[in-house]
py3Dmol code that shows the C-alpha trace and the ligand (Angstrom):
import py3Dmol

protein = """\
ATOM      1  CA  UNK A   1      24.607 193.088  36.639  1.00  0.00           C
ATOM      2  CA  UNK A   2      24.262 192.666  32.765  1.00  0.00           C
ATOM      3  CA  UNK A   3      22.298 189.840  30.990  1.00  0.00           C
ATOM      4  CA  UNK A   4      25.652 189.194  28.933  1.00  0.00           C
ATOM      5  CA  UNK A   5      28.998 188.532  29.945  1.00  0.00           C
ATOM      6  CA  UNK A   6      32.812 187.953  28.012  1.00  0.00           C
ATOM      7  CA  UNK A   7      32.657 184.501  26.539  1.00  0.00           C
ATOM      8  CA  UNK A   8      29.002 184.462  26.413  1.00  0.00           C
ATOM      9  CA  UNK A   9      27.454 182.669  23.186  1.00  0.00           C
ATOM     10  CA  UNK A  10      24.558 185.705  22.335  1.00  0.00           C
ATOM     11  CA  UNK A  11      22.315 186.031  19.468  1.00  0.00           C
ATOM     12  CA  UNK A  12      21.513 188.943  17.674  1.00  0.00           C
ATOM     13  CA  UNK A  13      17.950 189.950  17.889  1.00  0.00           C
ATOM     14  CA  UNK A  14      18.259 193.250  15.271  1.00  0.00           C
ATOM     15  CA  UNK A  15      20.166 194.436  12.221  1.00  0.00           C
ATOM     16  CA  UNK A  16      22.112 193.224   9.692  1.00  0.00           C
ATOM     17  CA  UNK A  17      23.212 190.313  11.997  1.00  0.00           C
ATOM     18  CA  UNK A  18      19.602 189.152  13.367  1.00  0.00           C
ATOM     19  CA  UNK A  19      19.967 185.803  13.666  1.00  0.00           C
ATOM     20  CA  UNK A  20      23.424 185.664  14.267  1.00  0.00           C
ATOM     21  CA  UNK A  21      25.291 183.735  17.021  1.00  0.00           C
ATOM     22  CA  UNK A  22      28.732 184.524  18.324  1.00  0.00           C
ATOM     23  CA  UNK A  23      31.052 184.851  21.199  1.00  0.00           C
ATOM     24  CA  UNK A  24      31.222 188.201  23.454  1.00  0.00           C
ATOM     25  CA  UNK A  25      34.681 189.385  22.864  1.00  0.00           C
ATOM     26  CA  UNK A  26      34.684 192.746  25.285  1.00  0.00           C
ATOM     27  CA  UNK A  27      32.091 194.267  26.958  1.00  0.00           C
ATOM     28  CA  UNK A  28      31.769 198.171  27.235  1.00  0.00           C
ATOM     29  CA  UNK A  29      29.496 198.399  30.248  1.00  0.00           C
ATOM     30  CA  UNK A  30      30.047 202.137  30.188  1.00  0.00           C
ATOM     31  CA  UNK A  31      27.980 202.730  27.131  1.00  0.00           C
ATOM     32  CA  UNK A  32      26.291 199.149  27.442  1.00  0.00           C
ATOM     33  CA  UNK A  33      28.042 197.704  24.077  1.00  0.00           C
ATOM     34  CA  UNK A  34      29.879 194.635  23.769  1.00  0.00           C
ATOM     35  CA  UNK A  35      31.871 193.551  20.343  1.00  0.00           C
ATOM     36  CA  UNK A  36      30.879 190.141  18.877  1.00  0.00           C
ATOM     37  CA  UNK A  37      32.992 187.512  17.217  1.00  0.00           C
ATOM     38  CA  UNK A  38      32.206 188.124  13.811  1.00  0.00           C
ATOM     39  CA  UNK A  39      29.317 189.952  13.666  1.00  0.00           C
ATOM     40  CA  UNK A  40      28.998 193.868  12.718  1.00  0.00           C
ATOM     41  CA  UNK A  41      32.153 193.711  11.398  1.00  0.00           C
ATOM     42  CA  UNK A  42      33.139 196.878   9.837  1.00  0.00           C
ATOM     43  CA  UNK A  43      35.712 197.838   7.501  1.00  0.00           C
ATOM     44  CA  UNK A  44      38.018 200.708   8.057  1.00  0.00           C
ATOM     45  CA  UNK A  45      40.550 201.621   5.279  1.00  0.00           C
ATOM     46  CA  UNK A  46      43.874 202.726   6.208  1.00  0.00           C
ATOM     47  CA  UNK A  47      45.861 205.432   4.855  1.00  0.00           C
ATOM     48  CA  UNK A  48      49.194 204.697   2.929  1.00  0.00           C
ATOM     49  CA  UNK A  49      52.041 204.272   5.196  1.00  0.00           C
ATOM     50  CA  UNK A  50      55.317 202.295   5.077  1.00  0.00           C
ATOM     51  CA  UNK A  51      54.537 199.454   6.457  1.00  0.00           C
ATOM     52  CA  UNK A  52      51.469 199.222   3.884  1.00  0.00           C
ATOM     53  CA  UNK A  53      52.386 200.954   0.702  1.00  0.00           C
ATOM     54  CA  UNK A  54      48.469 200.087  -1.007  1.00  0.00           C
ATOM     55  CA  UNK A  55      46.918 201.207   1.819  1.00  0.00           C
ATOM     56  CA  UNK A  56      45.268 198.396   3.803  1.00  0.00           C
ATOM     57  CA  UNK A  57      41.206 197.737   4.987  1.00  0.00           C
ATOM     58  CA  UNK A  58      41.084 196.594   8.046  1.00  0.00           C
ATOM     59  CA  UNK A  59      38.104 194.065   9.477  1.00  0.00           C
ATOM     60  CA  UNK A  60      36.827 194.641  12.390  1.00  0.00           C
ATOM     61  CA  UNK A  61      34.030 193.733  14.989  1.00  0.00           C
ATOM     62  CA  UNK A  62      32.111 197.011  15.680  1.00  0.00           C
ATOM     63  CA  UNK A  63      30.338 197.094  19.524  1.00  0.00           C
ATOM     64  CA  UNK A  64      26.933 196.387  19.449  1.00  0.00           C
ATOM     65  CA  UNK A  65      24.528 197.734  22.079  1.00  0.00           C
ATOM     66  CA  UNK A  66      23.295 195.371  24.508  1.00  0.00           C
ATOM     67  CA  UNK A  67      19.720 195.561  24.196  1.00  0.00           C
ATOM     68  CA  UNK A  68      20.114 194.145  20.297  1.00  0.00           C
ATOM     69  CA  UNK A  69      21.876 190.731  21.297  1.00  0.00           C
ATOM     70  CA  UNK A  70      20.367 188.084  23.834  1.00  0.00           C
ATOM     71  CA  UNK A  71      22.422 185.327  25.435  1.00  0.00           C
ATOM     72  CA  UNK A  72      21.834 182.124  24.152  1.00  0.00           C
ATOM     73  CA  UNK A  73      20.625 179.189  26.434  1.00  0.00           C
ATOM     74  CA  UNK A  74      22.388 175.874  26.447  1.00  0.00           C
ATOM     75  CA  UNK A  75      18.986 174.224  26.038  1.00  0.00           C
ATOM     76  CA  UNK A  76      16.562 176.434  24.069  1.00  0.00           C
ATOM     77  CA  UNK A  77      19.984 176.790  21.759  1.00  0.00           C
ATOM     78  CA  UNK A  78      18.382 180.322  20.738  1.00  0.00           C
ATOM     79  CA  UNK A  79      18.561 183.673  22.284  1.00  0.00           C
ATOM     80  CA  UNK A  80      16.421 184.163  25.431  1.00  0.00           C
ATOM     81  CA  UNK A  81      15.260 186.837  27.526  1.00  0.00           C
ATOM     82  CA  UNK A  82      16.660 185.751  31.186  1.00  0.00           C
ATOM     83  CA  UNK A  83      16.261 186.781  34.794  1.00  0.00           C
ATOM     84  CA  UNK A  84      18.298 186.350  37.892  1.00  0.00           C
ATOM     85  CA  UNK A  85      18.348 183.619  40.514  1.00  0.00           C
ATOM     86  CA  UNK A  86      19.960 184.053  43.501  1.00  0.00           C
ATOM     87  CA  UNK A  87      22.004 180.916  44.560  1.00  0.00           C
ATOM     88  CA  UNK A  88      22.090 179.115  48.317  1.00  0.00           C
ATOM     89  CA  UNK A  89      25.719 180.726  48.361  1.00  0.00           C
ATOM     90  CA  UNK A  90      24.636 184.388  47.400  1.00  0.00           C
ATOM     91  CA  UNK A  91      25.574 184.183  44.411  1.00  0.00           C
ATOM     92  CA  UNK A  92      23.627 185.142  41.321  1.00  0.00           C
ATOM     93  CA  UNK A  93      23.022 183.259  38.152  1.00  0.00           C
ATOM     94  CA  UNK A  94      20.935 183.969  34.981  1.00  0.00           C
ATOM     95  CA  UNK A  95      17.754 182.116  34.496  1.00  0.00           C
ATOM     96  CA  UNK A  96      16.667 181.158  31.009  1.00  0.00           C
ATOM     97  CA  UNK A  97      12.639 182.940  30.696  1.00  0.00           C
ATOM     98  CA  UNK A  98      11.708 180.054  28.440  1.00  0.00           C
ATOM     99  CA  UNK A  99      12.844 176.858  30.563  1.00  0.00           C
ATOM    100  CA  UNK A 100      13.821 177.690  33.534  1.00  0.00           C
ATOM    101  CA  UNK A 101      17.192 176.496  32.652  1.00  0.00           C
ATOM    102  CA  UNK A 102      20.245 178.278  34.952  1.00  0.00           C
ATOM    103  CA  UNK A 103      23.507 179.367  33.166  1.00  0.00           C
TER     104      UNK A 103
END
"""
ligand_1 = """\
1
ZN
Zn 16.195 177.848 27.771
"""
view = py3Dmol.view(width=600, height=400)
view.addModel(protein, "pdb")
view.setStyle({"model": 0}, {"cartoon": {"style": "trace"}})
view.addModel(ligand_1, "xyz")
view.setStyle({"model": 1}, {"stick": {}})
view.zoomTo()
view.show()
């Protein structure tokens, strides 16, 4: 199970983007990466073509790897390290390292 899922807010803990919050867009669990909103955004210019005569450069969030971003805890309102709880039901949630708070 990974520390981050889609949706998650996360916090970027290296980089150009330390500091950074955003929303998990995809996860790539096959090379542990998951795209950000917003952050490492990359630009990629694109070759003439009909549709764009100029050329075009195109925006785009570039996966990050998972052990530079931390999910953010409702209550801290930072990135934490978490761990794993194991609910009644079997279930498991993330616990927040700093207060203990499940999410
Ligand atoms: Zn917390």
């Amino acid at each position: 199970m990974f520390r981050v899922k889609r949706n998650d807010q996360v916090m970027v803990i290296s980089g150009k983007d330390r500091g950074k919050k955003g929303k998990v867009l995809t996860l790539f669990p096959e090379n542990s990466r998951a795209t950000v909103e917003g952050l490492n955004i990359v630009k990629r210019h694109l070759k003439k073509s009909q549709a764009n005569p100029q050329g075009a450069i195109l925006s785009k969030e570039a996966p990050l790897p998972l052990d530079r971003i931390l999910p953010v805890c409702p209550r801290c309102n930072r990135g934490v390290r978490v761990g794993f709880k194991l609910l009644p039901d079997g279930a498991k949630t993330r616990i927040c390292r700093r207060c203990q708070e499940t999410f």
